[in-house]
Residue frames relative to the residue before (quaternion, step in Angstrom):
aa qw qx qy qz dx dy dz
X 1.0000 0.0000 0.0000 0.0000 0.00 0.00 0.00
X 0.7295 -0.5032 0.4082 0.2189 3.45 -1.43 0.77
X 0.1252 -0.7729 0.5660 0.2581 3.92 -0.01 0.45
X 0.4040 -0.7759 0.4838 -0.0257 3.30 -1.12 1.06
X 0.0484 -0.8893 0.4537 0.0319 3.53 0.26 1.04
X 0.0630 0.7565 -0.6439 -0.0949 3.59 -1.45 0.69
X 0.5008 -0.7851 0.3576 -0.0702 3.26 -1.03 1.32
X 0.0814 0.8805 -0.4494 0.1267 3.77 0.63 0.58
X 0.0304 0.7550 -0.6059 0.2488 3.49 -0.81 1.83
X 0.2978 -0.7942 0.4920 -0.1962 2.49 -0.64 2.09
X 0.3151 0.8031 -0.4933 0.1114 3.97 -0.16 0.65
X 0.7192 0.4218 -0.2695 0.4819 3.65 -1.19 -0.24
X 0.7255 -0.3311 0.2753 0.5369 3.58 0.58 1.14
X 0.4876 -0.5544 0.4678 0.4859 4.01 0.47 -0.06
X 0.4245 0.6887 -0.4770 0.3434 4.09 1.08 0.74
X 0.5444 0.4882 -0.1519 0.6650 3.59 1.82 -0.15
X 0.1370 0.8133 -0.5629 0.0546 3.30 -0.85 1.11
X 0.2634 0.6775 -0.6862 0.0259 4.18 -0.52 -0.01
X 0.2531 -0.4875 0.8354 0.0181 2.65 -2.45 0.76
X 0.0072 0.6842 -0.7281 0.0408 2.62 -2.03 0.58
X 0.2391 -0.8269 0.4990 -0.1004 3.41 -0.65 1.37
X 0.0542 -0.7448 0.6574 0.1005 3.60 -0.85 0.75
X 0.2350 -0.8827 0.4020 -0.0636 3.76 -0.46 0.68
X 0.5068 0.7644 -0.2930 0.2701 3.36 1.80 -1.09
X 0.6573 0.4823 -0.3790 0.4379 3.50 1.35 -0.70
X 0.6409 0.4240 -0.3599 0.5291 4.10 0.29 -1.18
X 0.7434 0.2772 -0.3928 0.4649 4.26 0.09 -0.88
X 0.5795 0.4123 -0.5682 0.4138 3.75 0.32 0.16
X 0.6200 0.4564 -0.4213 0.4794 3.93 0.73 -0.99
X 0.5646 0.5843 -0.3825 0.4400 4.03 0.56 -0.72
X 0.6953 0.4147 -0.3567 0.4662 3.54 0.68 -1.23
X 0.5177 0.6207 -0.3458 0.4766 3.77 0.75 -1.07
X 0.8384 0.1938 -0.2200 0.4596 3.52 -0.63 -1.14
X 0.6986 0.4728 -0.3175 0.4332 3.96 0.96 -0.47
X 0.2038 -0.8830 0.3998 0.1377 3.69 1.15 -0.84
X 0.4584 0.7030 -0.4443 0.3133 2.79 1.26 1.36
X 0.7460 -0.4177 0.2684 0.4439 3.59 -1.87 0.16
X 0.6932 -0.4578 0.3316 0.4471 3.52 -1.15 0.21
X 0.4846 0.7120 -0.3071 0.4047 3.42 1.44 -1.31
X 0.6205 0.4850 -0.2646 0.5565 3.63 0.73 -1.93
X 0.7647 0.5199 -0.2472 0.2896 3.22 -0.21 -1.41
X 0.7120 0.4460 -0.1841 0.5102 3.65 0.99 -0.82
X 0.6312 0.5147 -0.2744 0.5112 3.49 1.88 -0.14
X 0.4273 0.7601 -0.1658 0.4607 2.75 1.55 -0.63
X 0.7577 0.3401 0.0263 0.5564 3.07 0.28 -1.85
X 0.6608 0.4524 -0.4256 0.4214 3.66 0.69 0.40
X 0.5150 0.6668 -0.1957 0.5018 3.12 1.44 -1.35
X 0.6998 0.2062 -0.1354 0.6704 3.87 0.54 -1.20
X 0.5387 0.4164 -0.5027 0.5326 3.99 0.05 0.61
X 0.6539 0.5454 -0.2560 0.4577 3.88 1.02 -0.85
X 0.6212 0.6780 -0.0482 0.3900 2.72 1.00 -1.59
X 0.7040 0.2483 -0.0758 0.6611 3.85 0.80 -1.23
X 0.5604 0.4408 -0.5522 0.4322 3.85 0.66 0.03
X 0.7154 0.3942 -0.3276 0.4749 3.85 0.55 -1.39
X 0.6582 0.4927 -0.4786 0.3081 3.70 0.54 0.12
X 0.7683 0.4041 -0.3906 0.3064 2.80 1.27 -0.33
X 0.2940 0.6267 -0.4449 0.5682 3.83 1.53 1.07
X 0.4545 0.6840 -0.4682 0.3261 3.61 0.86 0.35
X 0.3597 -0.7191 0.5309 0.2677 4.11 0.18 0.68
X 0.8707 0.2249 -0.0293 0.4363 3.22 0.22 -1.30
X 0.6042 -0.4735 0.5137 0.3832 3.89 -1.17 0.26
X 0.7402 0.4519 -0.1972 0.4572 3.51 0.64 -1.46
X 0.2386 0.8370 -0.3231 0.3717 3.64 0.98 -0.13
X 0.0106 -0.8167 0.5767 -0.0174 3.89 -0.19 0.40
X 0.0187 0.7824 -0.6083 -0.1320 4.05 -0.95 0.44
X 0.1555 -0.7233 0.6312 0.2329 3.96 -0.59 0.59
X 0.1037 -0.6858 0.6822 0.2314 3.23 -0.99 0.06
């Protein structure tokens, strides 16, 4: 499988934040085991690209995100 990379940049006193995510490997395995239209599959793959950015903004370990 594809390694999958997410990026966190921190600046201006930690008052500045971006991310950047690369995803193509886990939403291509997702499409596979789920068998869905490109449409799904590109929703998908935003949702879990969304999904692992706001986790990482989690303060704490104990912390929980629903989506």
């Amino acid at each position: 499988m594809k390694h999958d990379y997410l990026i966190r940049v921190l600046g201006a006193n930690e008052k500045v934040r971006g991310f950047a995510v690369d995803t193509k490997g886990i939403v291509e395995h997702a499409r596979l085991i789920h068998h869905n239209t490109p449409l799904a599959s590109a929703i998908l793959g935003r949702l879990m690209s969304a999904g692992l950015m706001m986790g990482q903004m989690l303060k704490s370990k104990d912390d929980k995100l629903t989506v």
